[in-house]
C-alpha positions as CSV (number, residue, x, y, z in Angstrom):
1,X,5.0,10.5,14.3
2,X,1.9,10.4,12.4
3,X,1.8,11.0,9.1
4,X,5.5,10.7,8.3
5,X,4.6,7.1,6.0
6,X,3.3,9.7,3.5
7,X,6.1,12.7,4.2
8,X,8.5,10.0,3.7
9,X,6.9,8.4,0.3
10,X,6.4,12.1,-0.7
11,X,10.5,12.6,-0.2
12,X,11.3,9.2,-2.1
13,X,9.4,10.8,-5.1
14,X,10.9,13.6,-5.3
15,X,14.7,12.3,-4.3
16,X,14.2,9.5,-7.2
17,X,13.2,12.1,-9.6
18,X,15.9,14.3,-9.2
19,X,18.3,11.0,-8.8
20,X,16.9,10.0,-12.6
21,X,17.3,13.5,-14.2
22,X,21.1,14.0,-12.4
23,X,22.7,10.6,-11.2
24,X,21.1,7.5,-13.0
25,X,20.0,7.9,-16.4
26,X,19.2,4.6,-17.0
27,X,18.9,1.4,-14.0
28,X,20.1,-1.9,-15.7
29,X,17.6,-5.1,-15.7
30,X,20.0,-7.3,-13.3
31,X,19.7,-4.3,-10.8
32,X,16.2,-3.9,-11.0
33,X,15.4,-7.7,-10.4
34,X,18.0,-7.4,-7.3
35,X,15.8,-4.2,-5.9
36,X,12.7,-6.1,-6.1
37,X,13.7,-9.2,-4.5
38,X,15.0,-7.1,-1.5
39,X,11.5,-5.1,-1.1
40,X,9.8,-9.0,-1.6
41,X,11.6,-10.0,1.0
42,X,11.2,-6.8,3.4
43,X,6.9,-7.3,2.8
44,X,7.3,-11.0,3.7
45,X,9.1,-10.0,7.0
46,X,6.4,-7.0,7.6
47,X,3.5,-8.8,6.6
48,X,4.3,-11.8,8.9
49,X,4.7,-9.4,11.9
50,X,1.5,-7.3,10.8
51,X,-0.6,-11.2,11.3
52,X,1.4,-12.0,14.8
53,X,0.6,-8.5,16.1
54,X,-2.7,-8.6,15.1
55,X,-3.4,-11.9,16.2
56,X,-1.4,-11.8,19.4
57,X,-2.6,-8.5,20.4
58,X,-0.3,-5.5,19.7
59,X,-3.1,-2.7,20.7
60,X,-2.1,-0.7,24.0
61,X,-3.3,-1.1,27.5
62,X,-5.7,-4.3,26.3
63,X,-4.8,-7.4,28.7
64,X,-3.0,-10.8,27.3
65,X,-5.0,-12.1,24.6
66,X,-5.8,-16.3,25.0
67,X,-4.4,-18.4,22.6
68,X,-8.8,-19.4,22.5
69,X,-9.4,-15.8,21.2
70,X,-6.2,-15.4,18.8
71,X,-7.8,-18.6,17.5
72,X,-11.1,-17.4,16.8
73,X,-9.6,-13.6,15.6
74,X,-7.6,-15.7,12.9
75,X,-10.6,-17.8,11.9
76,X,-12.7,-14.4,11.3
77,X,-9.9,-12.7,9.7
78,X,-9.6,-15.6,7.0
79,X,-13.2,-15.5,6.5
80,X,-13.4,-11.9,6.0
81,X,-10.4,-12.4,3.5
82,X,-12.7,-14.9,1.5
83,X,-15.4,-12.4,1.6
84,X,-13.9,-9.5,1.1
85,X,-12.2,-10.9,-2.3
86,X,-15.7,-12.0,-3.2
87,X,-16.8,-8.6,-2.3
88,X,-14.3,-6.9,-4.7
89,X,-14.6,-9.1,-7.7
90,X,-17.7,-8.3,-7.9
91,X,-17.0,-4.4,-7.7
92,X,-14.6,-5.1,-9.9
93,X,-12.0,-3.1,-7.8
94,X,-8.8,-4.8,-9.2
95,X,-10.2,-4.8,-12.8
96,X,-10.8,-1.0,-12.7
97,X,-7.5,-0.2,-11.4
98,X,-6.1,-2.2,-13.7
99,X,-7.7,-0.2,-16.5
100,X,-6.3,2.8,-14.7
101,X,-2.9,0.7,-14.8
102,X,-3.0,0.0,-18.7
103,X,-3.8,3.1,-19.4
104,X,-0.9,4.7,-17.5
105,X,1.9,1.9,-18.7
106,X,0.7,2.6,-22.0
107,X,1.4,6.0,-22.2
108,X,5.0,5.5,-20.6
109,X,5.3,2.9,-23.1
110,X,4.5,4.9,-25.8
111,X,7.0,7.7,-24.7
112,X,9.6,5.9,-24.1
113,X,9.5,4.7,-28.1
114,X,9.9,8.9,-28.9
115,X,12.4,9.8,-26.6
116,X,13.8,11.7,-29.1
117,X,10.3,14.0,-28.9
118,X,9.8,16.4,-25.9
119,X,6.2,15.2,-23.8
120,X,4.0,17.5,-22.8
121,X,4.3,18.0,-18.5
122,X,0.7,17.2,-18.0
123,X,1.8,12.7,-19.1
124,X,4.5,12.5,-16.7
125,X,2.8,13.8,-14.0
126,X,-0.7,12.3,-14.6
127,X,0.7,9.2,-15.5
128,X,2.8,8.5,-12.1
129,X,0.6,10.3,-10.1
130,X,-2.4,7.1,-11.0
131,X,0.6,4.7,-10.7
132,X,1.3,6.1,-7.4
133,X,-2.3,6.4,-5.9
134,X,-4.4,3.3,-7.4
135,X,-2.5,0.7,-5.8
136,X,-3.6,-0.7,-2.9
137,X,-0.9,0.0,-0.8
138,X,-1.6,3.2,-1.5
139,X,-4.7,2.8,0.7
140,X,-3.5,0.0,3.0
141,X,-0.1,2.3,4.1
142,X,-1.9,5.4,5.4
143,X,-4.8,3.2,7.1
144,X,-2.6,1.9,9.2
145,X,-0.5,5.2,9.8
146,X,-3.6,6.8,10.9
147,X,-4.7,3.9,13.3
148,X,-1.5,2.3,14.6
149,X,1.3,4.8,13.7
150,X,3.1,2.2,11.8
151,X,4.6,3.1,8.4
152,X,6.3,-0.2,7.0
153,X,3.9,-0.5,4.7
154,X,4.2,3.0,3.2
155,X,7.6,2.6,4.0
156,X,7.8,-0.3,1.1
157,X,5.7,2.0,-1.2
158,X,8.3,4.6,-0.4
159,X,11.2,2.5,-1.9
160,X,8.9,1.4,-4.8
161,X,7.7,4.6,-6.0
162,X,11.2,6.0,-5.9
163,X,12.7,3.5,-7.8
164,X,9.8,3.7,-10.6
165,X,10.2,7.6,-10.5
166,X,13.8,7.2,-11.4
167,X,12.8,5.1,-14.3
168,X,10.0,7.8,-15.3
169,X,12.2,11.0,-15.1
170,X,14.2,9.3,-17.9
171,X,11.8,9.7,-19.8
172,X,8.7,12.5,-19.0
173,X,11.6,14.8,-16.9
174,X,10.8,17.4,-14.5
175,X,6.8,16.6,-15.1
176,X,7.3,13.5,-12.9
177,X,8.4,15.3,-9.5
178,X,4.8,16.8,-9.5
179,X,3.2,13.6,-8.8
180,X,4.3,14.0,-5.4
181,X,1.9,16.5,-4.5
182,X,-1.1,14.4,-4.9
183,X,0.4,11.3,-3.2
184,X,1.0,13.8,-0.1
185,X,-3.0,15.1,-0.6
186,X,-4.2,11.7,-0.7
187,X,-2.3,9.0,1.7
188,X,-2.4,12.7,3.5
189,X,-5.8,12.8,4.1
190,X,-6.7,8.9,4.4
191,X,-4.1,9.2,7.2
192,X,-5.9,11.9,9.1
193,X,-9.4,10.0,8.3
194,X,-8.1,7.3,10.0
195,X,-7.1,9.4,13.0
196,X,-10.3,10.4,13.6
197,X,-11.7,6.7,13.6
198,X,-9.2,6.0,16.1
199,X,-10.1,8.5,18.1
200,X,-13.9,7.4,18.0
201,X,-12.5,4.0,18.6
202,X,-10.5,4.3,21.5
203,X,-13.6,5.2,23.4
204,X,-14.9,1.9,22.9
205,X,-14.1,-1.4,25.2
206,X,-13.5,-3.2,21.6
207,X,-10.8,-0.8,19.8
208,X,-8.0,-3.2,20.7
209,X,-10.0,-6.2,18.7
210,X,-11.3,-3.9,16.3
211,X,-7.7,-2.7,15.1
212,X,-6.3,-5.6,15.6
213,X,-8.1,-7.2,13.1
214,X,-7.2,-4.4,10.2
215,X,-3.8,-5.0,11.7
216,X,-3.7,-9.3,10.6
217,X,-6.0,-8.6,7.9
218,X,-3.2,-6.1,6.3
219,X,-0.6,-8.7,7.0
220,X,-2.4,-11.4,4.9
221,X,-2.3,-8.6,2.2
222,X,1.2,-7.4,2.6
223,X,2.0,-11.1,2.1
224,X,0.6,-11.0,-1.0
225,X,2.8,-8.6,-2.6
226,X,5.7,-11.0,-2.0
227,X,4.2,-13.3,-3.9
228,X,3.3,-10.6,-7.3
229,X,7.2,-8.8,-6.5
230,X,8.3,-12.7,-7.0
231,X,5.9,-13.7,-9.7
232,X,5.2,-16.4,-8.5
233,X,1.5,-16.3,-8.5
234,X,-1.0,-13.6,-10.0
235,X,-2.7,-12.2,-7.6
236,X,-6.1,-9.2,-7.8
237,X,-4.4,-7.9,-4.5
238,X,-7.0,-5.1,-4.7
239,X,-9.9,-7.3,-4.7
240,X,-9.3,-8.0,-0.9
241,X,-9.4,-4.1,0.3
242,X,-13.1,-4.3,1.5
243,X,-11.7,-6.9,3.9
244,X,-10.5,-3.9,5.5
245,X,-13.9,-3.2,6.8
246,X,-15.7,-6.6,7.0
247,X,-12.9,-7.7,9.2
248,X,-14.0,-5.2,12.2
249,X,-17.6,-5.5,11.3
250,X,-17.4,-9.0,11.6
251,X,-15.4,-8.6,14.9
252,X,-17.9,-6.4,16.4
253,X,-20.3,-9.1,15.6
254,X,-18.9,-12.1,17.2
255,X,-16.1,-11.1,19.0
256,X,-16.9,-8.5,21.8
C-alpha cells in the first residue's frame, strides 16, 4: 500500500515514545552499538538489491533488459552520482543540514545536563521533529514509496527514529510524540508528489528506465549509510540527493 513507509515511521515515533516514558528509561551503550550494527547491516542488504533492481530492470511490463543496457544504466548512474555530489557541495546541502543538526543535538545536549529542570514542550518536539525530517532518508524513503511502492528505506528510518525517540522522551517527555505529526505531513506529501510523477510517467515509453535509474541511484545511497552507521568513513550523504533528478535527466538524454 502506498503510503504505509510513512504510517509506519509515524507508528515507530509514537510506540518509541511511549516505550521511553513507560518501559525503558534509559538504553545502555553496548545495546545501542548492537541496534546500529543490525540496521547497517539491513541498508547494506537493501541498498544492494535497490542497485540490482535498478540495473537489471525491476519496473513492470518493460521487456528483459541486455546486460549492453544494464551496462550503460550503471555507467550514467555513477556519473550522475559524481555530479550530483558536485552539485550539492556547492548548494551546500549537507552543510546546511548539518547546521540544522548541530543545532538540534545541541539543545538535547544541553537538556540532558538539567534533567533535574522541566523543558518547555515546544524543544522536544521541535528538536526531533528537524532530526526526523532533515535527513536524507527522510526524502529518499517517501520518493521511492510514491514511485515504486517500496518502503525498506522508510522502513530503516522507521527503526532509527524509534530508537532515537526513546532516547529523547527521557529526557523532553510527552513533547517528543508530537514530532510525529510533521514527519506524517511531510514524507506524507513527498509520497503523494511522487505519485503523481508516476502517474505522468507511466504514460511515457521511458518510465521503466526513468525509475529505474532513481531506483540504483538510491541503492548507491542506501549503501552509504552502512558505511556512516559503521563509522567507517565520513560521508556528506546529503550532498548526493540532486542525483535523484540528474539520474533521469541524464537517462532521458542518452538512454531512450
Amino acid at each position: 500500500m502506498t503510503g504505509f513507509g510513512t504510517i509506519l515511521n509515524t507508528a515507530c515515533i509514537l510506540l518509541g515514545g511511549l516505550a521511553g516514558l513507560f518501559i525503558f528509561r534509559n538504553i545502555s551503550t553496548k545495546t545501542q552499538q548492537n541496534l546500529k550494527t543490525a540496521i547497517a547491516l539491513v541498508s547494506l542488504t537493501i541498498g544492494f538489491m535497490m542497485i540490482w533492481d535498478g540495473i537489471a530492470g525491476s519496473y513492470p511490463g518493460q521487456p528483459e533488459r541486455s546486460w549492453l543496457m544494464r551496462i550503460y544504466l550503471f555507467i550514467v548512474v555513477m556519473l550522475s552520482l559524481g555530479a550530483g555530489k558536485w552539485v550539492g557541495g556547492k548548494i551546500g546541502i549537507q552543510r546546511r543540514l548539518n547546521l540544522m543538526g548541530a543545532w538540534a543535538q545541541k539543545k538535547f545536549t544541553a537538556a540532558t545536563q538539567k534533567e533535574d529542570l522541566k523543558h518547555p514542550p515546544s524543544e522536544g518536539f521541535v528538536t526531533c521533529t528537524l532530526l526526523f525530517c532533515v535527513g536524507p532518508m527522510s526524502l529518499l524513503g517517501p520518493i521511492q514509496d510514491g514511485l515504486t511502492g517500496d518502503i525498506e528505506i522508510l522502513a530503516i528510518k522507521s527503526v532509527m527514529d524509534g530508537i532515537s525517540t526513546m532516547t529523547f522522551a527521557t529526557t523532553f517527555g510527552w513533547s517528543v510524540l508530537f514530532s510525529a505529526l510533521p514527519v506524517l505531513v511531510y514524507q506524507g506529501t513527498l509520497t503523494l508528489l511522487a505519485v503523481v510523477v508516476k502517474q505522468w510517467l507511466d504514460a511515457m515509453p521511458e518510465a521503466g528506465l526513468l525509475i529505474d535509474s532513481v531506483t540504483a541511484t538510491g541503492g548507491f545511497i542506501v549503501l552509504c549509510i552502512t558505511l556512516l552507521l559503521l563509522e567507517i568513513r565520513r560521508i556528506q550523504l546529503a550532498d548526493y540527493l540532486p542525483a535523484l533528478v540528474i539520474a533521469p535527466a541524464a537517462v532521458w538524454t542518452f538512454l531512450r
